[in-house]
Structures are given as structure tokens and as C-alpha cells.
VEXDREN-2710 file (C-alpha; in Angstrom, 1 decimal):
% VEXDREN-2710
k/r/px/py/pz
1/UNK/35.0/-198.5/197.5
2/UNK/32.3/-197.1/195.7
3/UNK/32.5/-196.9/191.9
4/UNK/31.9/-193.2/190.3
5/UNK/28.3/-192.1/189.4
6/UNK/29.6/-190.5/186.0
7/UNK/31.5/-192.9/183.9
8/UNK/34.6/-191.2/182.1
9/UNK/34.1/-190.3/178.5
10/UNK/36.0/-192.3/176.0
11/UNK/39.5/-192.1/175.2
12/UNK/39.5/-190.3/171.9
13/UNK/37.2/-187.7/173.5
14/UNK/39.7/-187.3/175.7
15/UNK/42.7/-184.6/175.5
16/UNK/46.5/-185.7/176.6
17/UNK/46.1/-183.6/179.3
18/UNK/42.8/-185.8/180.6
19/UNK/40.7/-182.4/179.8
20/UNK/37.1/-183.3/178.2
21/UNK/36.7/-182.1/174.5
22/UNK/33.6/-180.8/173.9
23/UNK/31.0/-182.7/171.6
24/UNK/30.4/-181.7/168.2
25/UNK/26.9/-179.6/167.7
26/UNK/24.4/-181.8/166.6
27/UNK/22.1/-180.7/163.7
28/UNK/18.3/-182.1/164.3
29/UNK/17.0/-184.1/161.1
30/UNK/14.1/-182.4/159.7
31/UNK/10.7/-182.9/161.1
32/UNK/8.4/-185.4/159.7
33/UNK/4.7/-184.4/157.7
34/UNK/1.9/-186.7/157.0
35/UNK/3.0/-190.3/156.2
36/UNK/6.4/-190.0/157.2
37/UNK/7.9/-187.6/154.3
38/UNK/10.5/-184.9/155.9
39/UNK/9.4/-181.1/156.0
40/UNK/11.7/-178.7/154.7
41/UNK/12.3/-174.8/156.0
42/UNK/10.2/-172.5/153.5
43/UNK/13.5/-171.1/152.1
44/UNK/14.2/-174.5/150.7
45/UNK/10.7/-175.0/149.0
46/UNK/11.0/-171.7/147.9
47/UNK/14.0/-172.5/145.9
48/UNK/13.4/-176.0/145.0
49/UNK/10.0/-175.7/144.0
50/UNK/9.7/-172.5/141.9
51/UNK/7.0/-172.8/139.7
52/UNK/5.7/-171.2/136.7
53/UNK/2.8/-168.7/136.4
54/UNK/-0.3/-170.2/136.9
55/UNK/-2.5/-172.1/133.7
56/UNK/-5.1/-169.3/133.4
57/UNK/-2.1/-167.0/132.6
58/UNK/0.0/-169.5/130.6
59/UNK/-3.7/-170.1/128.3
60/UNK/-3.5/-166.0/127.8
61/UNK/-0.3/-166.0/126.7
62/UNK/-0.4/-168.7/124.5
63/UNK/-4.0/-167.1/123.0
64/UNK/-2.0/-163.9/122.4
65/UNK/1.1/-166.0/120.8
66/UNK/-1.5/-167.3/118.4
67/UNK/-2.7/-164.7/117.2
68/UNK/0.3/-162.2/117.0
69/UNK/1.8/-165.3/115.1
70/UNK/-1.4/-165.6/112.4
71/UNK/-1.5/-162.4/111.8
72/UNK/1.9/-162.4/110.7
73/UNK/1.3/-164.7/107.6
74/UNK/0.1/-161.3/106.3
75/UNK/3.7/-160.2/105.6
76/UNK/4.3/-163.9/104.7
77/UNK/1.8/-164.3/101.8
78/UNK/3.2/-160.5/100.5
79/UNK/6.4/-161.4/100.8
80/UNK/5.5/-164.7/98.3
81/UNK/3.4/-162.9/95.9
82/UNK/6.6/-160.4/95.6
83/UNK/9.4/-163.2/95.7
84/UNK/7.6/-166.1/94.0
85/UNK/8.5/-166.7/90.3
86/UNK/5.8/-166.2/87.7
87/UNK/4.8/-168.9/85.5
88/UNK/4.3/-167.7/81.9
89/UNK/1.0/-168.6/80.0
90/UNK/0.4/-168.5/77.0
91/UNK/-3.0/-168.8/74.4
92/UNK/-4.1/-169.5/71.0
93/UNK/-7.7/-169.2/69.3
94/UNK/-8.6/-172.8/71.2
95/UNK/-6.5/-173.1/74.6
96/UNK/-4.2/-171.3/76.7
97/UNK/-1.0/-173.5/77.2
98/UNK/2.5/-173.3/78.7
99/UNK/4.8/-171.2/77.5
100/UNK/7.9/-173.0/78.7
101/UNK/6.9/-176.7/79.4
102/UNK/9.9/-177.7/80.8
103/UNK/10.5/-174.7/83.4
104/UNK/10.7/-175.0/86.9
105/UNK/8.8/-171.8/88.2
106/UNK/6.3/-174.1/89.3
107/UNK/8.1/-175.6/91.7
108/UNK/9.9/-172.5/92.4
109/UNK/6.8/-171.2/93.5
110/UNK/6.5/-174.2/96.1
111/UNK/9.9/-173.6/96.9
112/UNK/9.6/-170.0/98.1
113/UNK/7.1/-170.6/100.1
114/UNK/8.3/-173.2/102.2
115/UNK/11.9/-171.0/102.4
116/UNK/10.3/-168.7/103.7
117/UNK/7.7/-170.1/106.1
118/UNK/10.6/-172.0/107.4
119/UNK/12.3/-168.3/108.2
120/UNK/9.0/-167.0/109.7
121/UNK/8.7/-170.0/111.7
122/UNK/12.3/-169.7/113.2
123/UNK/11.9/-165.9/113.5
124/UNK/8.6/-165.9/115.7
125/UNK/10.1/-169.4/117.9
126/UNK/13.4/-166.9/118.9
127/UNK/10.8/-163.6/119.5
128/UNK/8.8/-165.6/121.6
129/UNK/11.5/-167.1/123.7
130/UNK/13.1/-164.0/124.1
131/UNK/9.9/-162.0/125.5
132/UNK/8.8/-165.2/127.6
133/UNK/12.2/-167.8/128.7
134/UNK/10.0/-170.8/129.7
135/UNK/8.3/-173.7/127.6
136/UNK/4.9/-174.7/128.7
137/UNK/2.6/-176.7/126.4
138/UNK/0.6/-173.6/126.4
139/UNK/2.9/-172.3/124.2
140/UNK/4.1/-174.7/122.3
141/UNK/0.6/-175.3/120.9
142/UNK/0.2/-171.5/120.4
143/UNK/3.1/-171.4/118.1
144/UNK/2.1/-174.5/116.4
145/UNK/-1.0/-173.8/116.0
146/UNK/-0.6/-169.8/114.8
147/UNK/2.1/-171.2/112.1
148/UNK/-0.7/-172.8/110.5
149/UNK/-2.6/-170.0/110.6
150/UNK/-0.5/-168.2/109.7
151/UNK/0.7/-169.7/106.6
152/UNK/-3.0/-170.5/105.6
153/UNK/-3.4/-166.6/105.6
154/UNK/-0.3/-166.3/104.0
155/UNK/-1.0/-168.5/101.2
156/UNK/-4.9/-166.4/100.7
157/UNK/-3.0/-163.4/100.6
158/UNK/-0.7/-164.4/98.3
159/UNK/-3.7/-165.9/95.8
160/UNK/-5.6/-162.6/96.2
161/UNK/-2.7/-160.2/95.3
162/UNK/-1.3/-162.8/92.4
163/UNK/-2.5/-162.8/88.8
164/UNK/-6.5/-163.2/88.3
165/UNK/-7.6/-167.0/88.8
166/UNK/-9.9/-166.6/85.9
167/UNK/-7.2/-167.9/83.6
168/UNK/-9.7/-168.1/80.4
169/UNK/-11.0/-163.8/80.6
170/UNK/-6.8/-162.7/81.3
171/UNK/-6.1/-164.5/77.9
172/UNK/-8.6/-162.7/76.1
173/UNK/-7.8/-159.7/77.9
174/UNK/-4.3/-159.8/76.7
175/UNK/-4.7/-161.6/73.3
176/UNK/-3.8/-164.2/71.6
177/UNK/-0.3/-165.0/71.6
178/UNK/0.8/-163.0/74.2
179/UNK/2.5/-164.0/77.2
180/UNK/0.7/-163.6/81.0
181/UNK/1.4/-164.8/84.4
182/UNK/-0.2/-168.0/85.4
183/UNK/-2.2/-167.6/89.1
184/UNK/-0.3/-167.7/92.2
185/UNK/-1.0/-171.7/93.1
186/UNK/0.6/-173.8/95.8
187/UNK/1.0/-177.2/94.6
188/UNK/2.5/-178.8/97.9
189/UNK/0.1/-178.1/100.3
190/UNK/2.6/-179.9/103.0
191/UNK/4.5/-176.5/102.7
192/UNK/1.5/-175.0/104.9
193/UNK/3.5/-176.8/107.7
194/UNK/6.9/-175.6/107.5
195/UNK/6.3/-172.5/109.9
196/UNK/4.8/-174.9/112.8
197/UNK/7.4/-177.2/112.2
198/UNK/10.3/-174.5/112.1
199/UNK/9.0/-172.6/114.8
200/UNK/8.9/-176.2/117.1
201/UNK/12.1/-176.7/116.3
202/UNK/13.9/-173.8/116.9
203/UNK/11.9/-172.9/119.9
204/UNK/12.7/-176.5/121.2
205/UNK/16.6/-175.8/120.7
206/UNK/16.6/-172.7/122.2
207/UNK/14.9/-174.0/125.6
208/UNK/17.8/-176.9/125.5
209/UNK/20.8/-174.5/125.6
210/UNK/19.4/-171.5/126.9
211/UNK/16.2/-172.2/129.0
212/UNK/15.7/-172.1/133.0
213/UNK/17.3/-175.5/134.9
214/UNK/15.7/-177.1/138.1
215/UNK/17.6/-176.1/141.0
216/UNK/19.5/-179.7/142.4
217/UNK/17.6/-180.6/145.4
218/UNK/20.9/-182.1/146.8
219/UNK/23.1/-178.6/146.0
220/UNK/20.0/-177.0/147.5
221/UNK/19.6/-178.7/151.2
222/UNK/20.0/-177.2/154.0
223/UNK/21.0/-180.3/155.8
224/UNK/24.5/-181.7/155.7
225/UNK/25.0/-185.0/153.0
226/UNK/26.7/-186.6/156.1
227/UNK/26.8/-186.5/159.7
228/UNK/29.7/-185.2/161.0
229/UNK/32.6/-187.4/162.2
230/UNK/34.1/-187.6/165.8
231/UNK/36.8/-185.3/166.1
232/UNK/40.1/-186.5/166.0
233/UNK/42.5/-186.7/168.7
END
């Protein structure tokens, strides 16, 4: 007797009735590019690998960052010649002293500065991040860079709209003995800083808890973790 041509399938393909159950569909892995790496459908790449705009528009943005950010150490540098404390002078017939020696609008000159180069710095980080909701060192340079500007221009402004800096013609312009403003002088030149420095900060903060995430490549396959199993009997 002959043996059959077509050997019978196994026995958990098998029904209890003898019948043949049909084989489960079989996905094809995905085709291989140059040097063996897998090619994925374009809808994949689409999503995986979304990319920014390009660096000739990223360098644009970041020019125009700069200088909308500079230009706002105008309002800064009123806003300190407004706020700022004045320091009182005072002059006799051979020099002109300080009235209170032991007085603190010095530093509280300083102080409102930085306060509020810290603010501008934090204000222009959340306006930028809100027009534009993607880092890039583009722009991170923009904003550190137009904080500096910024605050330079704020503290020129500030000088310029202060008291005169020819201390020796104001106190014979008012007299002897009477009291006058001191100029407008930034004794902690680290304060320039503060708006890069806030503006890094907060910008940096924002992109952690609100900024774009990177699709997972693994929730993002179109291909099955696993291979599919026999079916069970």
C-alpha cells in the first residue's frame, strides 16, 4: 500500500470532528534598506519622525526673538528710573557728601533692577513659548542673548532719564546745603544677567511640563510586538 502524498496536518490544527482549521494570516516582516536596517510604510515615518521647521527658519525666528526681546529693555530701564529709590546728596562749600550714610537706597537701586529684570525675563520666556511651543537652540540663544540686550538698554535708559551724572554742576545748581538725587548707578553689574538667566529658566520649565513629546516608536509600529500564537484547540 502506498503511503499518502499529503501528510495530515498536526493534531492541534486539527478540529474533533477531523476538519482542518485554517492557518492564522501571516503578517510579512518589513522589507530590508541598505545594510540590513528594516523600511517602514511612509505613515510610520511620518509619525515617528516629525521634525521641526527647517534651520534657515529656526535662525529667523530666533533673529526676530532677539530683537523684539532688546527692544523691550526700553520699558525696563523706564520702569527702574520710575521704581528705583533715589539716593540723597547732599553739598557744602568743599564737597558734596551723603546725606544718609547709613541708608540702603543704594542697594535698593541694585535691587530693583534685578526684581525686575528677573520679571521681564520670565515674562518674554512664557510669550515666546506660547507664540512658538518648541525649543531649538535657535531660540534659546535668541532669548539669552536679547536679555542681555535688553537689560544693557535698560540700564542706558535708565542713566539717561535719572538725575544728571555731573554730580559737582547739580550741587551748585541747587546750593549749598540742599538735598538732590544722586545719579541713577548700577553697582552690581551681575544684575545685567538676571533677564537671560530668568528667561532660560522659565522657558526651560515650561518646555518640561508643557512642550511637544516624541511619538514612542514601539506604540507607533505598525507591526505586531509578537507573532501570533497557534490557535488553540
Amino acid at each position: 500500500m502506498t503511503a499518502p502524498l499529503t501528510p495530515p496536518p498536526p493534531p492541534h490544527e486539527q478540529s474533533p470532528e477531523g476538519r482542518q482549521q485554517p492557518h492564522p494570516a501571516w503578517q510579512a516582516p518589513p522589507a530590508s534598506g541598505p545594510a540590513g536596517y528594516p523600511v517602514y510604510p511612509a505613515a510610520y515615518e511620518a509619525s515617528y519622525g516629525q521634525d521641526g521647521p527647517g534651520m534657515k527658519t529656526e535662525l529667523r525666528e530666533a533673529a526676530v526673538i532677539t530683537v523684539a526681546v532688546a527692544l523691550a529693555g526700553a520699558l525696563l530701564g523706564v520702569l527702574w528710573w520710575w521704581l528705583a529709590p533715589h539716593v540723597p546728596l547732599i553739598a557744602d562749600d568743599t564737597a558734596v557728601y551723603l546725606k544718609d550714610t547709613e541708608g540702603e537706597q543704594a542697594i535698593g537701586v541694585d535691587g530693583t533692577f534685578t526684581l525686575l529684570a528677573l520679571g521681564f525675563g520670565a515674562l518674554s520666556a512664557l510669550v515666546v513659548f506660547l507664540v512658538r511651543r518648541r525649543g531649538g537652540v535657535p531660540l534659546v540663544i535668541g532669548l539669552a542673548v536679547g536679555g542681555l540686550l535688553g537689560s544693557v538698554l535698560a540700564w542706558r535708559i535708565g542713566i539717561w532719564l535719572g538725575p544728571t551724572q555731573n554730580v559737582v554742576a547739580h550741587a551748585k545748581a541747587v546750593g549749598k546745603g540742599v538735598t538732590f538725587s544722586a545719579p541713577l548707578k548700577l553697582g552690581a553689574k551681575g544684575a545685567l544677567l538676571a533677564w537671560s538667566l530668568s528667561a532660560l529658566v522659565v522657558h526651560l520649565g515650561l518646555m518640561a511640563l508643557f512642550g511637544p513629546r516624541d511619538p514612542d516608536p514601539y506604540q507607533q509600529s505598525p507591526y505586531p510586538a509578537t507573532p501570533p500564537g497557534p490557535p488553540t484547540a
